[in-house]
Every structure is written in structure tokens, then in C-alpha cells.
OpenMM code with the backbone's topology and positions (N, CA, C; nanometers):
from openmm import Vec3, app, unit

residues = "UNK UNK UNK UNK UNK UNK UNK UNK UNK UNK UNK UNK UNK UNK UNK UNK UNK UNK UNK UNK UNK UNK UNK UNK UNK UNK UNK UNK UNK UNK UNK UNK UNK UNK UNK UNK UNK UNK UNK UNK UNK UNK UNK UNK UNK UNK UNK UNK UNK UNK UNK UNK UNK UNK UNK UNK UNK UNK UNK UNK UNK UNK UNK UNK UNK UNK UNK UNK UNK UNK UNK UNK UNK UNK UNK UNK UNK UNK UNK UNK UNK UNK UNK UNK UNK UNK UNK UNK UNK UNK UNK UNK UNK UNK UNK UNK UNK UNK UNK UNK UNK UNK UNK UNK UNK UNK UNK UNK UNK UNK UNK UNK UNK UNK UNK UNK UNK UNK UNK UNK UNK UNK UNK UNK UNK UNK UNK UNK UNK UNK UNK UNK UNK UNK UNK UNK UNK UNK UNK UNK UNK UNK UNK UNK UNK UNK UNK UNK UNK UNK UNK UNK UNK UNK UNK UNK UNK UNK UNK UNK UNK UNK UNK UNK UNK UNK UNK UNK UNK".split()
positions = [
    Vec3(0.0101, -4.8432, 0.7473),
    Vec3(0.0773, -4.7506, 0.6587),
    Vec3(-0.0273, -4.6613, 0.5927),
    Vec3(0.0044, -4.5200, 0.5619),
    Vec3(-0.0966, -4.4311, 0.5372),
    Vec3(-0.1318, -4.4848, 0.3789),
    Vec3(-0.2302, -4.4828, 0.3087),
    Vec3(-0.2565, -4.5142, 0.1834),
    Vec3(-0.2070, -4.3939, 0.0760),
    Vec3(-0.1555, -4.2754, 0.0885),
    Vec3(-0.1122, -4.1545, 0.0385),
    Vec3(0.0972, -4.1446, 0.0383),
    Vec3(0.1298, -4.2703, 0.1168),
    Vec3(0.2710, -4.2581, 0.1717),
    Vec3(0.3600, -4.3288, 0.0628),
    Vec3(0.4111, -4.3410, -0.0168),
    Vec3(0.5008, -4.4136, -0.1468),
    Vec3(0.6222, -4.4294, -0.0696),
    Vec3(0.6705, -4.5594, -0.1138),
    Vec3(0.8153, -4.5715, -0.1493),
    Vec3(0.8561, -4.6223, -0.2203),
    Vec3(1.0208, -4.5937, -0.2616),
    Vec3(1.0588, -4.7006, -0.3833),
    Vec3(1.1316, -4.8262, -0.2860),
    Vec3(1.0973, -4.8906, -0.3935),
    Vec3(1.1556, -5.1095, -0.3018),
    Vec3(1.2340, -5.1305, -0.4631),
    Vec3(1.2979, -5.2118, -0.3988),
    Vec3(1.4377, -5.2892, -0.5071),
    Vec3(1.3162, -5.4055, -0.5404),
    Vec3(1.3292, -5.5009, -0.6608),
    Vec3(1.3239, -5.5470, -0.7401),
    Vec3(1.4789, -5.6293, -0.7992),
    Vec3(1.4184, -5.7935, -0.7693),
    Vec3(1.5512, -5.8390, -0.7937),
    Vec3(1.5205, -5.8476, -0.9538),
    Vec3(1.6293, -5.8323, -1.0598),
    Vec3(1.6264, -5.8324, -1.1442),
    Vec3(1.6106, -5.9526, -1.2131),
    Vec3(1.6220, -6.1200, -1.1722),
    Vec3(1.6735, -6.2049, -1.2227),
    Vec3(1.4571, -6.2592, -1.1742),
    Vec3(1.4585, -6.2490, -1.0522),
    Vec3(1.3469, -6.3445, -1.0430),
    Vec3(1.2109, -6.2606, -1.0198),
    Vec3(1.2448, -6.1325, -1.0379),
    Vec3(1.1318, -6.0071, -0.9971),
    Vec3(1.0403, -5.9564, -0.8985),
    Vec3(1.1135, -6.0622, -0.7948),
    Vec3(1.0382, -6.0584, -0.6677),
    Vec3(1.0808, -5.9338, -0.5640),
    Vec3(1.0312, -5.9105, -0.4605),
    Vec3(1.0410, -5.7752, -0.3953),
    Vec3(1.1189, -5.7899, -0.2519),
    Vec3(1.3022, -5.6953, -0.2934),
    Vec3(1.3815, -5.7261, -0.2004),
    Vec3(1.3511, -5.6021, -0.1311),
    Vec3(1.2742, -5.5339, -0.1125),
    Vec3(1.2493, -5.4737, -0.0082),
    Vec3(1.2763, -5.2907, -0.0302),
    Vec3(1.2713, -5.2280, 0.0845),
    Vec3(1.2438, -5.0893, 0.0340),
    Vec3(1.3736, -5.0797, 0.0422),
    Vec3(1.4024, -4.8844, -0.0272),
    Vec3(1.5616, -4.8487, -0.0225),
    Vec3(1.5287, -4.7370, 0.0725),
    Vec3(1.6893, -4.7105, 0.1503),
    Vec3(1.6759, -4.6663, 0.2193),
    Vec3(1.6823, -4.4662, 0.1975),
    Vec3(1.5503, -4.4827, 0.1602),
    Vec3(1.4917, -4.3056, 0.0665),
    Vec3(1.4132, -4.2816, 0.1816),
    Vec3(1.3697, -4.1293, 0.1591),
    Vec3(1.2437, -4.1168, 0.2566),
    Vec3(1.1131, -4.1259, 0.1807),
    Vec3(0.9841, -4.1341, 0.2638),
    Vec3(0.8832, -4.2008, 0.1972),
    Vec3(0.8085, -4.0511, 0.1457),
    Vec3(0.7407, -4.0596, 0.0401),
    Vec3(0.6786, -3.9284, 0.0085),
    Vec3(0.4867, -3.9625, 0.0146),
    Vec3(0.4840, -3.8298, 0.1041),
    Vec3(0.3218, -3.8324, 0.1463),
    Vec3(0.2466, -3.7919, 0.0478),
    Vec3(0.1376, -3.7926, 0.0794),
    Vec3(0.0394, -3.6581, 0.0226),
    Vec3(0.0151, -3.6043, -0.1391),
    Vec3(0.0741, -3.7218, -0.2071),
    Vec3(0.0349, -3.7523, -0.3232),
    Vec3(-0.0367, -3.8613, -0.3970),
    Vec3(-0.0347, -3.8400, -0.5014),
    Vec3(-0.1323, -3.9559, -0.5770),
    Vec3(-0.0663, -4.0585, -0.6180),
    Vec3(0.0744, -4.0303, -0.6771),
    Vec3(0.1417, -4.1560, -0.7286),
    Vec3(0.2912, -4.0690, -0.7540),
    Vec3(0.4009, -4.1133, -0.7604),
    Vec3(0.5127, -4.1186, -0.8007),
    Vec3(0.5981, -4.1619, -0.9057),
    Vec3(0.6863, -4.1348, -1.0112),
    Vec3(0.7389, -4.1862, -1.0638),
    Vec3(0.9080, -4.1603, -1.0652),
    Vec3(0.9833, -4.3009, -1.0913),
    Vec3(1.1281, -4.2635, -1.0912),
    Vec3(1.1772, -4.1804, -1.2349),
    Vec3(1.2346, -4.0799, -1.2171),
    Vec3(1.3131, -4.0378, -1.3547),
    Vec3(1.4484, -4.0775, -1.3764),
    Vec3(1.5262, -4.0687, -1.2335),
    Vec3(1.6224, -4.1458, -1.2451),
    Vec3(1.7319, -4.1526, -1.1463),
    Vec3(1.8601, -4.1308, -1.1217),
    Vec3(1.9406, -4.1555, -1.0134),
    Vec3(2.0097, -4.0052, -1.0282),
    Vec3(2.0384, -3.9209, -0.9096),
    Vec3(2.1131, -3.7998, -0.9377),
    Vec3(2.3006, -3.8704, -0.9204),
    Vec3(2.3909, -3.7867, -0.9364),
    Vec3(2.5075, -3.8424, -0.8677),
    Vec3(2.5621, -3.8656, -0.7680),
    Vec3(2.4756, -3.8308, -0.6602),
    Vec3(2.4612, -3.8652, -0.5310),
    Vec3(2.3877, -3.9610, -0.4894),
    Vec3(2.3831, -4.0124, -0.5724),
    Vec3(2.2344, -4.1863, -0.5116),
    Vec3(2.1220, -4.1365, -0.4850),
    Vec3(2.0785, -3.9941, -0.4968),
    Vec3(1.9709, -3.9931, -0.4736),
    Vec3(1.8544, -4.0253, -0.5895),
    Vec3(1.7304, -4.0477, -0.5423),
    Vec3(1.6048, -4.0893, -0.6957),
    Vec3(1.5802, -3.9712, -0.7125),
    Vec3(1.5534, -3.9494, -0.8427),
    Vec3(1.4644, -3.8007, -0.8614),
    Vec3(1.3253, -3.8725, -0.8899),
    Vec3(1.2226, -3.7961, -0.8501),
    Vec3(1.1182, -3.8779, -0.9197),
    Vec3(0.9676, -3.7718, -0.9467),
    Vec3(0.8990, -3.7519, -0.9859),
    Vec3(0.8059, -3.7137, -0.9893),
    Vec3(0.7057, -3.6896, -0.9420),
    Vec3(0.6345, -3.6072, -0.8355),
    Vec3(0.5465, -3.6428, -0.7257),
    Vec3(0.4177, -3.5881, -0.7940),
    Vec3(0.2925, -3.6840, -0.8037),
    Vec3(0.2291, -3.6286, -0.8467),
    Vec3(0.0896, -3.5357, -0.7293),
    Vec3(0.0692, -3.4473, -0.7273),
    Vec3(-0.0139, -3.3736, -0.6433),
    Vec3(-0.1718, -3.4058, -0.6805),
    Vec3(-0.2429, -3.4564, -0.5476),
    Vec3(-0.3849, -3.4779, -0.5823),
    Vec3(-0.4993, -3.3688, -0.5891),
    Vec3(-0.5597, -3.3985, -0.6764),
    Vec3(-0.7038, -3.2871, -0.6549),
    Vec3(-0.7780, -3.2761, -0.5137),
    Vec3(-0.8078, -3.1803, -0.4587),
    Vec3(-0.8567, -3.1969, -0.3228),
    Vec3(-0.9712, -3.2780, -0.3243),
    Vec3(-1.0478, -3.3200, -0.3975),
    Vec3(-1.1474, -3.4646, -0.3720),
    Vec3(-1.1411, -3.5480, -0.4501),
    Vec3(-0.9826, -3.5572, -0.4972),
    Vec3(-0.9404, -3.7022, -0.5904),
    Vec3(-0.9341, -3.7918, -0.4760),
    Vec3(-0.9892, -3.9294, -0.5386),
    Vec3(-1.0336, -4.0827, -0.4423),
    Vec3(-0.8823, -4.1163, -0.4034),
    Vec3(-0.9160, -4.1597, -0.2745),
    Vec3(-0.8075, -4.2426, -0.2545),
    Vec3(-0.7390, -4.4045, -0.2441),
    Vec3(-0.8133, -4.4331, -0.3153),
    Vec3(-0.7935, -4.6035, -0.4416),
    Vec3(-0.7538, -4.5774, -0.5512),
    Vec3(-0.6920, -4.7039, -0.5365),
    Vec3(-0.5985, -4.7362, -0.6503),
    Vec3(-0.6546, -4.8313, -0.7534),
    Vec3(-0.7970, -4.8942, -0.7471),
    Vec3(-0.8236, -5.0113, -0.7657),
    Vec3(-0.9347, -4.9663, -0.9132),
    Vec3(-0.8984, -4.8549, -0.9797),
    Vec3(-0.9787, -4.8184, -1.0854),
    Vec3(-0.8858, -4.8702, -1.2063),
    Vec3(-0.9475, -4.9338, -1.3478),
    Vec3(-0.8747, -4.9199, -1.4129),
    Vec3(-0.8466, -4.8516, -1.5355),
    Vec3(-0.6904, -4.8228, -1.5821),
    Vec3(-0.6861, -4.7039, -1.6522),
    Vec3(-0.6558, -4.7127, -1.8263),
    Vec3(-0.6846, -4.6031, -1.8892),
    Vec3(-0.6453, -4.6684, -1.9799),
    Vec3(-0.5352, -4.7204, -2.0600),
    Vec3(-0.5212, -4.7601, -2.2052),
    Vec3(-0.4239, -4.8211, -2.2668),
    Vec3(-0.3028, -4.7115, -2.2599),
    Vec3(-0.2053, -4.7411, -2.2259),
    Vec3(-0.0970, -4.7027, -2.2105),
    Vec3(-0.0876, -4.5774, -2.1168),
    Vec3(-0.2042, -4.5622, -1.9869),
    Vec3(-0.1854, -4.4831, -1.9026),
    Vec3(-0.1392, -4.5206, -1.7590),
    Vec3(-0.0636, -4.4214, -1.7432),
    Vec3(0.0045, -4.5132, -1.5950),
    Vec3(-0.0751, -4.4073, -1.4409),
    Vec3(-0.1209, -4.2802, -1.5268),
    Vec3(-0.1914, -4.2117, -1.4025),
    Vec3(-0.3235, -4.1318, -1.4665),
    Vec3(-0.3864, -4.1800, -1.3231),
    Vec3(-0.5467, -4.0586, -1.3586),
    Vec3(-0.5296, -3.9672, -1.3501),
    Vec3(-0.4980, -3.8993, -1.4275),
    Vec3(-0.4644, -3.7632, -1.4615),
    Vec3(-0.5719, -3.6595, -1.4336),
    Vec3(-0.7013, -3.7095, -1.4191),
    Vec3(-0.7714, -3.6514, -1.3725),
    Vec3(-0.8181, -3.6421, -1.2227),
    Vec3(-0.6940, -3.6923, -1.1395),
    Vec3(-0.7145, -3.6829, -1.0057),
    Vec3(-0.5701, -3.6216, -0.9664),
    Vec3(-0.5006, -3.5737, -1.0877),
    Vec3(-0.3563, -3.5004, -1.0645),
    Vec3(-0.4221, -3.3195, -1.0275),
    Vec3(-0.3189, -3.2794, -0.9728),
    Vec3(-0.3710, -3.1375, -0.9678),
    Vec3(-0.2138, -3.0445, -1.0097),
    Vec3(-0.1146, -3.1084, -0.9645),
    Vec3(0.0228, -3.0672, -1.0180),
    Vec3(0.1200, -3.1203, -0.9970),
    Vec3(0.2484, -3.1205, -1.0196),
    Vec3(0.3794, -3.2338, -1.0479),
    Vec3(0.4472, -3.1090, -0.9600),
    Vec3(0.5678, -3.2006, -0.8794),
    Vec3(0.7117, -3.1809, -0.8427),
    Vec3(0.7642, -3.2550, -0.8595),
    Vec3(0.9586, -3.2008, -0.8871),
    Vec3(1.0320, -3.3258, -0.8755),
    Vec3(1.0885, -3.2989, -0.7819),
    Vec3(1.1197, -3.4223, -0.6639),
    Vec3(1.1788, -3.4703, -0.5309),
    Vec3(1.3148, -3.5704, -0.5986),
    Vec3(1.4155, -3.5315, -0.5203),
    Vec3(1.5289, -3.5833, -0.4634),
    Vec3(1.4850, -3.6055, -0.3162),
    Vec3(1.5390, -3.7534, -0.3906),
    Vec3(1.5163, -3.8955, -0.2329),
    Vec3(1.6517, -3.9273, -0.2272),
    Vec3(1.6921, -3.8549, -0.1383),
    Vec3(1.8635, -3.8823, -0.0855),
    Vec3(1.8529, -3.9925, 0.0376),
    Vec3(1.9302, -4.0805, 0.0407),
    Vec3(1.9938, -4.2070, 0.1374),
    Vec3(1.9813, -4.1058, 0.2493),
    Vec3(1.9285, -4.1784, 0.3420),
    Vec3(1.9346, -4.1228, 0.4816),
    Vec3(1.8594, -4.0428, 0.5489),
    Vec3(1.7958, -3.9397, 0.4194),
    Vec3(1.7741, -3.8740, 0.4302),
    Vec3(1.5945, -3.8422, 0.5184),
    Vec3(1.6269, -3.7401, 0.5760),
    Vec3(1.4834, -3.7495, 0.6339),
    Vec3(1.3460, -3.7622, 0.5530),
    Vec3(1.3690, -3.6225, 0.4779),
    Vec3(1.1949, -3.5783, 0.4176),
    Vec3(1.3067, -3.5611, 0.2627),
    Vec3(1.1699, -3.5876, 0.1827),
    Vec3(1.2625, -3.5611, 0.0451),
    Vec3(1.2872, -3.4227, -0.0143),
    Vec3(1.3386, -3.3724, -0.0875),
    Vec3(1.4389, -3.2319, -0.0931),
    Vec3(1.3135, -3.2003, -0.2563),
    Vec3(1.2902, -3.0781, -0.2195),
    Vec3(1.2179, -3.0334, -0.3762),
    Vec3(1.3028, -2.9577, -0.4494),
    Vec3(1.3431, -2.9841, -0.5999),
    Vec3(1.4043, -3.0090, -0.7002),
    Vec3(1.3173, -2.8879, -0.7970),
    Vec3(1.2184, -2.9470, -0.8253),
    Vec3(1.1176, -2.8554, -0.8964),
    Vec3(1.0272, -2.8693, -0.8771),
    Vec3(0.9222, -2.7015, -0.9027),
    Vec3(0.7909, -2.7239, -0.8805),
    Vec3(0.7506, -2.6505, -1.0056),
    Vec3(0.6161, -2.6842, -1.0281),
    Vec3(0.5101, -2.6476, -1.1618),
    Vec3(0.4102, -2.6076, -1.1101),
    Vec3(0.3840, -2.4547, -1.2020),
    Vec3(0.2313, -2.4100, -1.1395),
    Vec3(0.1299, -2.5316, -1.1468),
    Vec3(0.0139, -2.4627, -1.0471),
    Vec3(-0.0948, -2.6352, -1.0653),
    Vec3(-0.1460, -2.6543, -1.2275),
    Vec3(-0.2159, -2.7178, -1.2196),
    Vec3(-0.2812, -2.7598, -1.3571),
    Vec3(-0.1801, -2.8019, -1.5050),
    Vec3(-0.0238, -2.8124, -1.4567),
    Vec3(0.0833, -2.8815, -1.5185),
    Vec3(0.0813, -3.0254, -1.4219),
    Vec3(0.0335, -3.0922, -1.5574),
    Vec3(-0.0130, -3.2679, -1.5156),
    Vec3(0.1176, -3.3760, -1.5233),
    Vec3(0.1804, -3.3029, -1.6027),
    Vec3(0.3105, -3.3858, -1.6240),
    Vec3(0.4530, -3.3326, -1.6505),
    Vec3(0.5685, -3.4163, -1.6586),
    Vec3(0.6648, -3.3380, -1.6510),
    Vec3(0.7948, -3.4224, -1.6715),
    Vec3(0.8596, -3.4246, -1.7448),
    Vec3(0.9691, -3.5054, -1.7516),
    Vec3(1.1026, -3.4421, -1.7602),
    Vec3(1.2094, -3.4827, -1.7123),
    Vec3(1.3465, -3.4078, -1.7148),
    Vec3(1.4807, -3.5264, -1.8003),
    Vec3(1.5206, -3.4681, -1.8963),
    Vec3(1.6351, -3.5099, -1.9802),
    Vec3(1.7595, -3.5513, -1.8558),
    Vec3(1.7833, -3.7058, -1.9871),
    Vec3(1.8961, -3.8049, -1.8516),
    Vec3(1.9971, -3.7216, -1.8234),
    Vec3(2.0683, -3.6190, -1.9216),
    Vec3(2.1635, -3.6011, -1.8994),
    Vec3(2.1358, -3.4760, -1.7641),
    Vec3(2.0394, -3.4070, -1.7556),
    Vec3(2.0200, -3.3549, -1.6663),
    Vec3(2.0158, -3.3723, -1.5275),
    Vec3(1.9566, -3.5070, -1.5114),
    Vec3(1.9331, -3.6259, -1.3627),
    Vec3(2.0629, -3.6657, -1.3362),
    Vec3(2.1697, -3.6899, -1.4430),
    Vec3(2.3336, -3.7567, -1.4181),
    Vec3(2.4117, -3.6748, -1.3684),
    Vec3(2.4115, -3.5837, -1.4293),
    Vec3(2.4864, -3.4390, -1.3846),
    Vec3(2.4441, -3.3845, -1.2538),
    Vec3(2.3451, -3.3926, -1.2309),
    Vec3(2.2843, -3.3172, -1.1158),
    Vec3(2.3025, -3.1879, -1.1333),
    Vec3(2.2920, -3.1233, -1.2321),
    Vec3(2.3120, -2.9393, -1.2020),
    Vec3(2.1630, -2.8880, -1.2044),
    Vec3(2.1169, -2.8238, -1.1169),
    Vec3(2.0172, -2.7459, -1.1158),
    Vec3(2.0256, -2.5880, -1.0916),
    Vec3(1.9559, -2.5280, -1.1077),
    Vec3(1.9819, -2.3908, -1.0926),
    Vec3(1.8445, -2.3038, -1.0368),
    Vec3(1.8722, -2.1845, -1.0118),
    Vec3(1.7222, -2.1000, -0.9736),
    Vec3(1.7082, -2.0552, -1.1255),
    Vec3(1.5642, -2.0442, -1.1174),
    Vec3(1.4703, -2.0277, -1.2481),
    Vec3(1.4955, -1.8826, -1.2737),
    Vec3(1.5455, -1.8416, -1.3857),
    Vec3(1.5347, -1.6878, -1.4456),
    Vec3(1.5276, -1.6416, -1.5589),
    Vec3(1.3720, -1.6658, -1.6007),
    Vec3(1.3304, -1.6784, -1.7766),
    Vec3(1.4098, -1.5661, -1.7904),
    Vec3(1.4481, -1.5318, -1.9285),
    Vec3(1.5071, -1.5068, -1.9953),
    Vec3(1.3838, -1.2925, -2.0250),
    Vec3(1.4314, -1.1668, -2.0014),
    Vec3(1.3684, -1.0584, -1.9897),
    Vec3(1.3291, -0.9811, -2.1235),
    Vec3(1.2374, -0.9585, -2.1563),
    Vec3(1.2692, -0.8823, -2.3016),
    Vec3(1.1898, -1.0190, -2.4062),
    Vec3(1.2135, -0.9209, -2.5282),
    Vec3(1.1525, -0.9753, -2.6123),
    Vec3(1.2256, -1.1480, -2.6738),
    Vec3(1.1712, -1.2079, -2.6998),
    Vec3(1.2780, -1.3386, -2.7431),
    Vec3(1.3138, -1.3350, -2.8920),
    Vec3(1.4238, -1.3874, -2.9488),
    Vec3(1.4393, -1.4461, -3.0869),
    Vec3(1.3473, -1.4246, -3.1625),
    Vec3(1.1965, -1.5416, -3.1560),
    Vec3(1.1045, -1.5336, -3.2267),
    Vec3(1.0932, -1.3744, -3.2530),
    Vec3(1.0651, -1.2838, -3.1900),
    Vec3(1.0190, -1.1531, -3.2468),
    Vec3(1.1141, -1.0881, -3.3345),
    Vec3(1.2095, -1.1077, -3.3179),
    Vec3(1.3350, -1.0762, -3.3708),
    Vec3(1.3147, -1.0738, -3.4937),
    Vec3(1.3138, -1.2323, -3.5776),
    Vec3(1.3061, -1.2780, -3.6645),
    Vec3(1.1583, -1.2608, -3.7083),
    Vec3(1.0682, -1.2523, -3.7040),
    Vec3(0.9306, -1.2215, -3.7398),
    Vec3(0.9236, -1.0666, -3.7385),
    Vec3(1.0025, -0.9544, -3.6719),
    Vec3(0.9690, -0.8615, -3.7059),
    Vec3(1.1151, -0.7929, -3.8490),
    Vec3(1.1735, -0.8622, -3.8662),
    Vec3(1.2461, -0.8710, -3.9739),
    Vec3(1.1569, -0.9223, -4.0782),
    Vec3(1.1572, -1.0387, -4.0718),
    Vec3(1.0423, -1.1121, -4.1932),
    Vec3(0.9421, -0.9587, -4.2777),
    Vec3(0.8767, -0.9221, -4.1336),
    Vec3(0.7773, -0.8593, -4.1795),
    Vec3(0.7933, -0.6803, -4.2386),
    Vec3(0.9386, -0.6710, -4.2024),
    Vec3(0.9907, -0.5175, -4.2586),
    Vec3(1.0256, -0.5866, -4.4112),
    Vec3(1.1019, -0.6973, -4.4427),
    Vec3(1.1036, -0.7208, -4.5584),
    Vec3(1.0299, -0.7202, -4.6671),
    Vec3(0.8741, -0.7749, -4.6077),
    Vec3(0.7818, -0.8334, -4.6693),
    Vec3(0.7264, -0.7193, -4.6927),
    Vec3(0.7283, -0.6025, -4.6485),
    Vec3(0.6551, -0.4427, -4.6338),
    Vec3(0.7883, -0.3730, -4.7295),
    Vec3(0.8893, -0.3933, -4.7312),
    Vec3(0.9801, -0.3096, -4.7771),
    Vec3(0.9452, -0.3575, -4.9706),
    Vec3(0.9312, -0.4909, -5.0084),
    Vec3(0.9125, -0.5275, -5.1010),
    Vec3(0.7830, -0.5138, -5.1999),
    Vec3(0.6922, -0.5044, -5.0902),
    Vec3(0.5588, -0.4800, -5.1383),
    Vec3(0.5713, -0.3268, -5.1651),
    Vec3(0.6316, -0.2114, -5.0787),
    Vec3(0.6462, -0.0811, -5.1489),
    Vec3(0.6890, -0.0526, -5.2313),
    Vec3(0.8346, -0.1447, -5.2627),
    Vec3(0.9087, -0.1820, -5.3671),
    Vec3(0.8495, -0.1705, -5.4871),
    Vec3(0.7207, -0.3061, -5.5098),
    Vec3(0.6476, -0.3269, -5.6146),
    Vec3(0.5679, -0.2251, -5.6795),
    Vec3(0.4694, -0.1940, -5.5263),
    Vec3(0.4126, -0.0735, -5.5597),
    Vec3(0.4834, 0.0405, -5.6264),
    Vec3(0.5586, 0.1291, -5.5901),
    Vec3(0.6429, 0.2151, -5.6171),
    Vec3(0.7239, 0.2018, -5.7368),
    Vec3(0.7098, 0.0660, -5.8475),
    Vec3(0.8151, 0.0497, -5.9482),
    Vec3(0.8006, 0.1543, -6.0248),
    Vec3(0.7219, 0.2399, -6.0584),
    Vec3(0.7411, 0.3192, -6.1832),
    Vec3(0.7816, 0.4547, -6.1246),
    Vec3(0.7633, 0.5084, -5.9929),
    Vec3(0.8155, 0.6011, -5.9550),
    Vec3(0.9387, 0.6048, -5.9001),
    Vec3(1.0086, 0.4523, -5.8990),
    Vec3(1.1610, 0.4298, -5.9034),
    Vec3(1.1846, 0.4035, -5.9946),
    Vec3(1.1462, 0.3313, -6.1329),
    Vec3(1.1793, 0.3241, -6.2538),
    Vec3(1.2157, 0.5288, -6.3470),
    Vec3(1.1697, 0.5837, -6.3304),
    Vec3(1.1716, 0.7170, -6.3530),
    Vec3(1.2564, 0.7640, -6.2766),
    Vec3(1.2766, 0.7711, -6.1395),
    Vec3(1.3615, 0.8444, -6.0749),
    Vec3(1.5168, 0.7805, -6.1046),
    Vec3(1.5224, 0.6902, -6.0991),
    Vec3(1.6657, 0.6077, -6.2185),
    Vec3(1.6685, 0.6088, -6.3125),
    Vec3(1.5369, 0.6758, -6.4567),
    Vec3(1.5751, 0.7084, -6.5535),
    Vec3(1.5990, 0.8604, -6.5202),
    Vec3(1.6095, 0.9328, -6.4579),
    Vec3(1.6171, 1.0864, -6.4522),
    Vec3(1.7370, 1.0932, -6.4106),
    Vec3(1.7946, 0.9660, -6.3159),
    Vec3(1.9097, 1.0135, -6.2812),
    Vec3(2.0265, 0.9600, -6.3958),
    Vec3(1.9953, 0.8815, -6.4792),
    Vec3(2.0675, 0.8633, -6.6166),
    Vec3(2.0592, 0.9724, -6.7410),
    Vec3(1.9614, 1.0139, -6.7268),
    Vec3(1.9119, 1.1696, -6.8010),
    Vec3(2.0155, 1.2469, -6.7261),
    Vec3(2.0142, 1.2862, -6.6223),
    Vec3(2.0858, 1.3845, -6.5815),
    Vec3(2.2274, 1.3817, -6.5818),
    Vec3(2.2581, 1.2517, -6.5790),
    Vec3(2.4323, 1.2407, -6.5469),
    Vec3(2.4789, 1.2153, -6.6977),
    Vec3(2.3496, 1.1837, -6.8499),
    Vec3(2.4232, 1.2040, -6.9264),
    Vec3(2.4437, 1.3562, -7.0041),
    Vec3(2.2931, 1.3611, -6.9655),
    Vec3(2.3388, 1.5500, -6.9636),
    Vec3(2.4781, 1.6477, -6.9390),
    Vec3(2.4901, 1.5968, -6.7987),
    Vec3(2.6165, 1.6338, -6.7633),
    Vec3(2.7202, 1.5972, -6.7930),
    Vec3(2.7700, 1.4486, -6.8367),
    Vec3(2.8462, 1.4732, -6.9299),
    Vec3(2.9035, 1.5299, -7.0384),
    Vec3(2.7916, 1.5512, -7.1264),
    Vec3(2.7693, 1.6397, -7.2732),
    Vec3(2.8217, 1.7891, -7.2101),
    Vec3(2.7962, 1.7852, -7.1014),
    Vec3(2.8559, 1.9848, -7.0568),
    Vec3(2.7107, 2.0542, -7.0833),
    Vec3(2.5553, 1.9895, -7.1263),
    Vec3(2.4395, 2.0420, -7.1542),
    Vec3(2.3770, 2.1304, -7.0271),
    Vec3(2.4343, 2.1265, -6.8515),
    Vec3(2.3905, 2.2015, -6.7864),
    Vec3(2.3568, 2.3359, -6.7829),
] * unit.nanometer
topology = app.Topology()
chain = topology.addChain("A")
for resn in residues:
    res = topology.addResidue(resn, chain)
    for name in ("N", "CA", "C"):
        topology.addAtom(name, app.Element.getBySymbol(name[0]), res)
């Protein structure tokens, strides 16, 4: 068996011993794999991790506290759907290189809806709101500045309209 070739194997739950592989296709040419979870079609989604072109090919290093991959022998992540039967596994998503990791929300894996990628054109929200902020923050500061030449121009216009009352025009 190639040392680069993964599969997932069942695990009996009761005694933890190894009932053998499922019937997924095997994924090559990576460093390690992880399950994210089941789509609604039985298929695994899982994580493929992509090797550096002279990352080792042993497994027998050890890593640290609470690491499950050498991340420094990752070069980039896809996620694969491993459908029953299926020949070669189906790509789901891909990440430019040098994105080491990658995780996808359950409700996303249950549902199975995926879609083609189409960021969003134009400026976003954030500017929106930050270039508001900052007309405020400018409108107020002229505000301040300017108090006595709006303080006067609202006493002139009380001068004038009581003027005009009186009939003094």
C-alpha cells in the first residue's frame, strides 16, 4: 500500500478494535486527512491535507500537545466528499496554498448545500459604517469649531425676525 494513500476504517464502538475499511475511495497524495463529518448522502467530507513538495514521508515524528498535524509539512487543505462506491473522491472545496487549515459548520456537512464561490462586489458594510462614523466625527468637530460663527448667525437671525416683527424694516 502506497504510504501517501488514506482511508477511513470503522471502529467498533464497544471494544475499539478495527472492523475494517468503508467502502469510500482512498485519497492519495496527501499528508493526512481528517473526518468533518457525514454529508446526506453517506458520503465523509473530510479534509485533505496537501504536502510541501519535500515534506517527509513518516509518520513516526512526534507532535506537539494538542497537535494532530505538522503543519509544517502542510502546504494547503481541500475538502473531499468520499461517496460509497464511489471511484476517486469528489472536491467540495479548495483553499489557496499556504491556508493550513479549515473547518466547515455541522449544519453545513448535514444539509449538504454547497454552492460556486461569488464574494460579494463593491465596497462591504464595514466601509459603510466607518465612513459614516467618520462624516459625523468631521461634521461635529466643524460644529465645535464654528460655534461662535453659528452662535451669531442664530443670534442675527433672532435680531432680524424680531426686527421684523416691530415693522422696524
Amino acid at each position: 500500500m502506497d504510504s501517501t494513500e488514506w482511508h477511513l476504517r470503522r471502529v467498533d464502538p464497544v471494544t475499539g478494535r478495527d472492523a475494517g475499511p468503508l467502502d469510500v475511495p482512498a485519497v492519495s497524495d496527501v499528508t493526512t486527512i481528517r473526518l468533518l463529518g457525514w454529508g446526506p448522502d453517506g458520503s465523509a467530507l473530510v479534509v485533505a491535507y496537501r504536502p510541501e513538495p519535500l515534506a517527509p514521508t513518516r509518520f513516526d515524528q512526534p507532535l506537539e500537545i494538542d497537535q494532530r498535524t505538522a503543519y509544517g509539512n502542510v502546504r494547503g487543505v481541500r475538502v473531499l466528499a468520499l461517496s460509497p462506491g464511489a471511484a476517486e473522491p469528489r472536491t467540495m472545496l479548495t483553499a489557496p496554498d499556504q491556508i493550513l487549515a479549515i473547518d466547515v459548520a455541522d449544519g453545513v456537512i448535514e444539509s449538504g448545500r454547497v454552492r460556486e464561490a461569488s464574494p460579494s462586489g463593491g465596497v462591504g458594510g464595514r466601509f459603510w459604517w466607518w465612513t459614516g462614523l467618520i462624516i459625523l466625527v468631521w461634521g461635529g468637530i466643524a460644529a465645535y469649531r464654528g460655534r461662535v460663527g453659528l452662535a451669531l448667525w442664530f443670534g442675527d437671525r433672532r435680531v432680524r425676525r424680531a426686527r421684523a416683527a416691530a415693522g422696524e424694516d
